[in-house]
N, C-alpha and C positions, 0 to 999 in steps of 0.2 A: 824379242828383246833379250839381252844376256841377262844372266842371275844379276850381276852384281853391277849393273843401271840403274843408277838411281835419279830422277828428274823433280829437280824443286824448282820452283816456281813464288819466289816469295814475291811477299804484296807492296803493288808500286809503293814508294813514301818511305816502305819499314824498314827497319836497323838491318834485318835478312837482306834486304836489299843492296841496302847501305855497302854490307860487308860484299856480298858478292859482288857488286859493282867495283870493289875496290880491289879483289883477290884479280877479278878479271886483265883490270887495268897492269896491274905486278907480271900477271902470264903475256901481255900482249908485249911489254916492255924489256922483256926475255927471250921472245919470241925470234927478236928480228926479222920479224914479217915489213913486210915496209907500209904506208899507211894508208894505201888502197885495198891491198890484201885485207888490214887491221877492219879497214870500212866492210869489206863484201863478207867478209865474216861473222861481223853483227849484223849486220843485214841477215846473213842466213839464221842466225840464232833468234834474232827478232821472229821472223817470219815462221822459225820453228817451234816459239814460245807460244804465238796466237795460232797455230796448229793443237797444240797442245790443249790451249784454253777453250776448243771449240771455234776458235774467230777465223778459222782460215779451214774449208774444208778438203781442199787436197793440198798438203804441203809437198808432194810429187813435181805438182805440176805450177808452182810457184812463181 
């Protein structure tokens, strides 16, 4: 992992949330990704948060 990775994980419900789910929204809107890409993208971040939290044991092979 690089030095300067850093991975938060705030708690579903919380304001932490709140906000990142909203920055998120700001970068995908900027993105111009189109809105399948937008989908398989959180799809991957999903499936890499419950890798993270333990709930998913190889996120390789996903």
């Amino acid at each position: 992992m690089l030095p300067e990775t850093l991975i938060l994980c705030p708690a579903p419900g919380s304001e932490a949330m709140r906000l990142a789910l909203e920055a998120a929204r700001r970068v995908y809107d900027e993105s111009g990704l189109s809105e399948e890409e937008r989908e398989q993208d959180m799809r991957l971040q999903r499936q890499f948060l419950a890798f993270v939290r333990g709930e998913m044991p190889d996120f390789a092979h996903a």
